[in-house]
C-alpha positions in Angstrom: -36.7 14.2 25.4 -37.1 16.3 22.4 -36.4 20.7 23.5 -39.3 22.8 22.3 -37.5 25.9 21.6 -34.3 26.9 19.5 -30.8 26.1 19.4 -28.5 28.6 20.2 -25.6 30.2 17.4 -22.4 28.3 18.5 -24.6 25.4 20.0 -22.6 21.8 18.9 -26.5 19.5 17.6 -27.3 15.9 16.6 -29.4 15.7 13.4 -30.0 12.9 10.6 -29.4 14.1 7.0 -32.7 13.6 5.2 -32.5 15.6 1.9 -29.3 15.9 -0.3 -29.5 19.0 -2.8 -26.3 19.8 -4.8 -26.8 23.0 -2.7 -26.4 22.0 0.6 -27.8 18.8 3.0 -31.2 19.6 5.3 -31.0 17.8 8.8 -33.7 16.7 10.9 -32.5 17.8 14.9 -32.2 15.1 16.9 -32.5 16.4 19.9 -35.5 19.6 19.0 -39.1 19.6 18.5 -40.0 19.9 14.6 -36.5 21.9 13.9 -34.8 21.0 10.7 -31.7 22.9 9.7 -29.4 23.5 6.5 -25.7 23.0 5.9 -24.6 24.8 2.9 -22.1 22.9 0.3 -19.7 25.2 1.5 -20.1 23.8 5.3 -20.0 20.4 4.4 -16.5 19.7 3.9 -13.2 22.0 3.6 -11.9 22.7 0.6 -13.9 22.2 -3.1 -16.8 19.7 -3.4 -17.5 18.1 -6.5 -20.4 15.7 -5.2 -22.2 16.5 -1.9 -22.6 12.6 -1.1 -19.2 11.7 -1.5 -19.4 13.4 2.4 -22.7 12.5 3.3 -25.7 10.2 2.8 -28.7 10.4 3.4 -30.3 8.7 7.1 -26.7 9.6 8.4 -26.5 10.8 11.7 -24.4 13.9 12.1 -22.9 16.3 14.7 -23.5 20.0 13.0 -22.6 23.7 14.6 -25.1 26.2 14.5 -24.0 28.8 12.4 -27.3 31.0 13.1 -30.7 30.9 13.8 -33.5 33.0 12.1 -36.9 32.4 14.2 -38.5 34.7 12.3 -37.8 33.1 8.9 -37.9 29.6 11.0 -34.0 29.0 9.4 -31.0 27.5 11.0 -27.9 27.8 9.9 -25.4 24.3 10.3 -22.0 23.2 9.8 -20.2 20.2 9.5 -16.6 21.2 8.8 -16.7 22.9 12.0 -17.0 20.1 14.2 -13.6 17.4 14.7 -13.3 14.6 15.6 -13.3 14.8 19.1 -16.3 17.3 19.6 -18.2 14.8 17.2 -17.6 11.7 19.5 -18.6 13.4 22.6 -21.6 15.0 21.6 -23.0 11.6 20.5 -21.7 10.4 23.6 -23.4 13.0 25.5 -26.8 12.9 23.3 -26.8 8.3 23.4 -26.6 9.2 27.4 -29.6 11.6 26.9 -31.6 8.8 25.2 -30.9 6.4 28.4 -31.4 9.2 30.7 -35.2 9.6 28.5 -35.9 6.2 28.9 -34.8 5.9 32.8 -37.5 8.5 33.4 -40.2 6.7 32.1 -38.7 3.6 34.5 -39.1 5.8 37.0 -42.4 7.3 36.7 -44.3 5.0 34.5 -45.8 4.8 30.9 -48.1 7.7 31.7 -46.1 10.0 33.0 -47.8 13.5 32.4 -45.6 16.2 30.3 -46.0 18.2 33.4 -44.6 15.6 36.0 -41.0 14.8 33.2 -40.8 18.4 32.6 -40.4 19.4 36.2 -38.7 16.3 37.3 -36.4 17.2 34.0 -35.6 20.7 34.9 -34.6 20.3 37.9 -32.0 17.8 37.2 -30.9 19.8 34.3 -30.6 23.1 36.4 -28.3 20.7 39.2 -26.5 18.6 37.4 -26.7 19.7 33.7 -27.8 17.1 32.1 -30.4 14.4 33.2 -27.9 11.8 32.2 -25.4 13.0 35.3 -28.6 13.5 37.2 -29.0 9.7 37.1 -25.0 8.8 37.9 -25.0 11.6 41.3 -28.2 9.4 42.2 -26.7 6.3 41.8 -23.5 7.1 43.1 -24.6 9.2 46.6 -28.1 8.0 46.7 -30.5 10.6 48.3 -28.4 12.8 49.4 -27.2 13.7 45.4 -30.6 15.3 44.9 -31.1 17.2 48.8 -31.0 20.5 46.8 -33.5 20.1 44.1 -37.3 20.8 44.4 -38.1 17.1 44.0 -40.5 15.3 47.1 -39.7 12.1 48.9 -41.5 10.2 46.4 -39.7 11.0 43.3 -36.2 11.1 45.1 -37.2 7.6 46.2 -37.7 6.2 42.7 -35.4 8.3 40.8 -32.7 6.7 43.4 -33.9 3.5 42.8 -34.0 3.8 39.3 -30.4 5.0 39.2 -29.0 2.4 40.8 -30.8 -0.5 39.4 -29.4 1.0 35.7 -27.1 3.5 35.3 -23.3 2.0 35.2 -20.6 4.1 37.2 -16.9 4.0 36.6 -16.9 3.1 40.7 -18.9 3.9 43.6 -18.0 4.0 47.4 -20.4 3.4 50.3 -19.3 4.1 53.9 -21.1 2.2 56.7 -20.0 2.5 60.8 -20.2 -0.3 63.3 -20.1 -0.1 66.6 -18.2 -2.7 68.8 -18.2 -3.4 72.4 -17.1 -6.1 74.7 -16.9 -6.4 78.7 -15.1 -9.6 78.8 -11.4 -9.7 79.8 -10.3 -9.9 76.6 -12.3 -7.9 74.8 -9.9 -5.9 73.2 -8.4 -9.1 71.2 -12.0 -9.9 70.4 -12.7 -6.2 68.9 -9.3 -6.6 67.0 -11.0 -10.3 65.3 -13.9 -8.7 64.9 -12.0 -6.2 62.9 -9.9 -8.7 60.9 -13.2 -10.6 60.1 -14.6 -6.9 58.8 -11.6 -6.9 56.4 -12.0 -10.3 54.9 -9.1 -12.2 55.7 -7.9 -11.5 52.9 -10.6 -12.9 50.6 -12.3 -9.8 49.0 -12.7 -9.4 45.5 -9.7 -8.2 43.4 -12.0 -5.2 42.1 -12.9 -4.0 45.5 -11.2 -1.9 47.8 -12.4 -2.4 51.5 -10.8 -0.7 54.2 -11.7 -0.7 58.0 -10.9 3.1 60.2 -10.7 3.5 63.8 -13.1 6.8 64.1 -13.8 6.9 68.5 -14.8 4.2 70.8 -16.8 2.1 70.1 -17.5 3.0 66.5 -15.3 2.8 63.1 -16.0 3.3 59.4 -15.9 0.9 56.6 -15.3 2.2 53.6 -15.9 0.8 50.2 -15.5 1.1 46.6 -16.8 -0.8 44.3 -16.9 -1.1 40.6 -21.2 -1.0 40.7 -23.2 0.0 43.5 -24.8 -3.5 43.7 -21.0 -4.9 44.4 -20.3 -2.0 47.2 -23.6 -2.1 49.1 -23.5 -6.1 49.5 -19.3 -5.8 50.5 -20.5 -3.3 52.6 -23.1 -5.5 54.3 -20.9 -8.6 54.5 -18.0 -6.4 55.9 -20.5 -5.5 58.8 -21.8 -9.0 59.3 -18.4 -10.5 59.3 -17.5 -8.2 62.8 -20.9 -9.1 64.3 -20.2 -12.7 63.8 -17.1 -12.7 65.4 -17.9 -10.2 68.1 -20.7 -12.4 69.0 -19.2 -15.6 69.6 -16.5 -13.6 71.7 -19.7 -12.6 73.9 -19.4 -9.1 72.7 -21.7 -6.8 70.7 -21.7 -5.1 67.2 -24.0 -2.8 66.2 -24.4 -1.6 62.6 -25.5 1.7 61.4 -25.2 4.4 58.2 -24.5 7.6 59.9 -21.9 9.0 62.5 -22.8 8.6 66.0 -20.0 10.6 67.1 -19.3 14.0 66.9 -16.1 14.4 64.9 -14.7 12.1 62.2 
């Protein structure tokens, strides 16, 4: 997604050098509609320049600070001596995660998306969460719930969601499930403690998961887990659950799984 309007003085921008003058370099912004700006000789490097493209070539990408901004005179002022190291790497960072977060969009609403539908869609991600990049990873991390206080319907929660989690890469992710366990026989409470063994693996869950079992009030407790993917967490999760039904119901007892609390107070 390419912003209509201007930057704003102080603003950190991605552009690509496309003219070299022993003046100063012009650079087409990256990340804005038809908006090319100029970094004078003297903002290309710090101390004295001999040759302008001893710094720069052109086609480079480049992080610049806006200096100023002229509408009038349709001018904007850059610098690339004012930017380090460290602002440079996260503003690409933050612009390449712009670019995925563009192209998840048209996943998620199709090839003929209308202007209208990304713009809306767009701003309110961007009013929540900042960016539409982070929109994305809140999705993909807490599903639904992420996006409860945006404007969007059922339908486009529904396939940003799904969109999220079938792309965007998370450091981890935790998903909580409950199950419910019940047994009348004479030692049920030996067969709810199996059950609850089963639910924990027996050891055998993978090294890069973290699965943990919580008494929360009869008959229900919590599984928790986390998960380097969402993928990885939801099928744990499922397993976890289908584990303590298993060995509920060979004890003659019942499991019953579910998403939400059933009781009133964790």
């Amino acid at each position: 997604m390419k912003y209509s309007g201007w930057p704003d003085t102080g603003e950190l921008v991605v552009g690509k050098i496309d003219e070299i003058e022993d003046f100063g370099v012009f650079v087409d912004l990256e990340e804005y509609e038809d908006k090319r700006g100029l970094v004078h000789v003297s903002e290309v490097a710090s101390g004295w320049i001999k040759n302008v493209r001893d710094h720069v070539s052109e086609g480079q990408t480049v992080v610049c600070k806006v200096l100023d901004v002229d509408t009038s005179s349709q001018q904007i002022d850059l610098s690339l001596k004012d930017v380090n190291e460290h602002q440079r790497s996260d503003k690409i960072q933050d612009w390449k995660n712009e670019q995925k977060a563009d192209k998840w969009m048209t996943l998620a609403f199709g090839e003929d998306m209308s202007d209208d539908l990304y713009g809306r869609v767009a701003n309110e991600l961007l009013s929540e969460f900042g960016s539409i990049y982070d929109g994305f990873e809140q999705a993909a991390i807490h599903g639904p719930e992420a996006l409860t206080a945006t404007d969007l319907d059922d339908e486009e929660v529904e396939s940003l969601v799904a969109t999220a989690r079938e792309n965007v890469s998370v450091p981890y992710v935790t998903v909580t499930g409950y199950v419910d366990l019940q047994s009348s026989a004479s030692d049920g409470v030996d067969a709810i403690k199996e059950a609850l063994q089963a639910a924990e693996g027996n050891g055998e869950i993978p090294d890069e998961v973290e699965l943990d079992v919580t008494y929360v009030g009869a008959p229900e407790y919590r599984i928790r887990v986390k998960a380097p993917n969402y993928k990885t967490a939801e099928a744990q999760l499922e397993e976890s659950a289908a584990r303590a039904e298993s060995a509920i119901s060979e004890a003659g007892g019942t499991a019953d799984f579910h998403r939400g609390r059933r009781t009133d107070e964790e």
